[in-house]
C-alpha positions, -999 to 999 in steps of 0.1 A, spaced: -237 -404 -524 -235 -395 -560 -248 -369 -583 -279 -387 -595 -286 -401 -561 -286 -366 -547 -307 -356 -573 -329 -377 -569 -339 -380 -531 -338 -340 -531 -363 -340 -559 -384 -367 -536 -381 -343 -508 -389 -310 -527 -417 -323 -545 -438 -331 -511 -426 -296 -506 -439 -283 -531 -476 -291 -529 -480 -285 -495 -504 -258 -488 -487 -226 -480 -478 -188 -484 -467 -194 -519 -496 -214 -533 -521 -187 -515 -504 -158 -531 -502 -174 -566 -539 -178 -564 -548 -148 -553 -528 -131 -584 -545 -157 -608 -579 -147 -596 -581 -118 -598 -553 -107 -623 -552 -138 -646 -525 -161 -660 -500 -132 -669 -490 -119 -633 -498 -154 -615 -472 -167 -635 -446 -136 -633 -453 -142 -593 -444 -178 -595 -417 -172 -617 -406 -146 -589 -411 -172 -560 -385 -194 -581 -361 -170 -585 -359 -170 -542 -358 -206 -537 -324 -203 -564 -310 -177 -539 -317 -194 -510 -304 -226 -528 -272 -208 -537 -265 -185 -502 -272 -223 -484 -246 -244 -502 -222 -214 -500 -227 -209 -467 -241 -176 -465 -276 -189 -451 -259 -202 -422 -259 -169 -405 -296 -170 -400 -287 -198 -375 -258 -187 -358 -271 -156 -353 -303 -148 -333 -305 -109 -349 -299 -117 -380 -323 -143 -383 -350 -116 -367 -340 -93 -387 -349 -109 -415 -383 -125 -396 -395 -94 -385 -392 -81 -421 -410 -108 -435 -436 -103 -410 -441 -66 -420 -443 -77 -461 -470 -104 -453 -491 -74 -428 -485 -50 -460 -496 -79 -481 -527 -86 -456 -536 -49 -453 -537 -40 -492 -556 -70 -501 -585 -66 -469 -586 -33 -479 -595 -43 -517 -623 -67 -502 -636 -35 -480 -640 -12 -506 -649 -40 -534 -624 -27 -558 -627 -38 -594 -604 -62 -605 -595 -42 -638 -557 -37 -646 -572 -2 -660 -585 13 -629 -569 37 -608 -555 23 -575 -562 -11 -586 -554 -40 -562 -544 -60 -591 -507 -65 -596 -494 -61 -628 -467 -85 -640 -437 -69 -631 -454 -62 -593 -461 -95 -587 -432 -108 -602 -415 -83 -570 -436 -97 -545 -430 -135 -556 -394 -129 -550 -399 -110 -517 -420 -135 -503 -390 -161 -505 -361 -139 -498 -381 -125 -467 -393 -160 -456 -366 -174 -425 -385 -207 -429 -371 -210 -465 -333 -201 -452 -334 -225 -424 -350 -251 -444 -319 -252 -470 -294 -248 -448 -305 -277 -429 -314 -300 -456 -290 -287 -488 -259 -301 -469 -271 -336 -471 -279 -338 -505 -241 -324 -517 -221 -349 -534 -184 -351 -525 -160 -336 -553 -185 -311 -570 -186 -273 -563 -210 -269 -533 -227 -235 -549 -229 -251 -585 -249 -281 -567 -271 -259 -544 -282 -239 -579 -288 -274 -595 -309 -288 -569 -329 -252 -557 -334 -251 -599 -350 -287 -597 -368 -273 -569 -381 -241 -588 -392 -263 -616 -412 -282 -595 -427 -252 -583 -434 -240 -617 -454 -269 -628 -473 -270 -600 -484 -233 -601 -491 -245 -636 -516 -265 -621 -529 -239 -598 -534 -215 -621 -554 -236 -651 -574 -253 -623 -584 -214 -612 -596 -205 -643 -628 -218 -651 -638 -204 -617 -623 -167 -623 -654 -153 -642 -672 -151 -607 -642 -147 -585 -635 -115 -606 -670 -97 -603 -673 -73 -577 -687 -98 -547 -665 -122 -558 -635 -104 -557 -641 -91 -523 -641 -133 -515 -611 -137 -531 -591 -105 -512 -606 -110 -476 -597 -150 -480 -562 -140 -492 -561 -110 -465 -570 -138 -437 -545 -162 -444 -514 -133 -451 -523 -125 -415 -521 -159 -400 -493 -162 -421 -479 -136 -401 -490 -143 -365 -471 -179 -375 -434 -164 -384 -439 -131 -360 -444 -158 -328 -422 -187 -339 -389 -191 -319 
């Protein structure tokens, strides 16, 4: 296989990846709605940042002991369990109490940039599904004769692009529809929706085996 053939049938693969419906895509909306384009796009930027780790730690190696080893890979499921719950709790909270969706009001539910830019990253680095996946696919797609880790940052980067321009998409197709998701009733829609799915999000990774 060469370089532009790996290239290519990863960017195939990542692309149907990519716009499936899942924990990323949910979160990114969520920030969009009711924080607007500035920390929806620090959380995507965030969520690309993890898919270069993971992309790194697989072609090195370093993801494979998520597979050989039973605790470490619960370790690291059981913590991304207790993010998405923390994720789940803050936002059905926010839909309970209706909180405003103003970056200027005092325990806000509204992540500034910098926040969601954290929690992007955390909901990669704290995802098993994403270690597993690389590990499993990244070695087919590495060319003989070229630095594994310098290919597995090339290809998770293609990956992260992708990512980017579809949040891209997400986030200009939310915003004719943020004027009403950010009042107080629509807000509440918004957080209990995101609340709901972190929770099955949860349930999913805590019972997998």
């Amino acid at each position: 296989m060469s370089l532009a053939q790996a290239v290519l049938g990863f960017a195939l693969l990542a692309a149907v990846m990519t716009v499936t419906p899942g924990l990323d895509t949910v979160f990114v909306l969520r920030q969009v709605l009711r924080g607007g384009p500035r920390p929806a796009f620090a959380a995507a930027a965030g969520i690309g940042l993890g898919v270069v780790f993971w992309g790194v730690a697989a072609a090195a190696g370093v993801a494979a002991l998520f597979v050989a080893s039973q605790v470490a890979y619960n370790v690291l499921r059981w913590a991304g369990v207790a993010f998405l719950l923390y994720l789940a709790f803050s936002y059905l909270r926010s839909a309970w109490r209706g909180d405003s969706p103003s970056l200027e009001v005092a325990g806000t539910p509204v992540d500034k940039p910098g926040e969601a830019f954290i929690k992007g990253l955390l909901t990669d680095l704290l995802n098993p599904k994403i270690a597993v996946f690389y590990l499993s696919v990244l070695p087919l797609f590495l060319p003989p004769g070229y630095p594994p880790a310098a290919i597995g940052a090339l290809l998770a980067l293609i990956h992260g692009a992708m990512g980017m321009a579809w949040f891209t998409v997400v986030i200009l197709a939310a915003g004719p529809m943020r004027r009403y998701l950010t009042s107080r009733r629509g807000g509440r829609i918004v957080d209990a929706t995101a609340g709901v799915a972190m929770t099955g999000f949860a349930a999913v990774l805590g019972f997998e085996r």
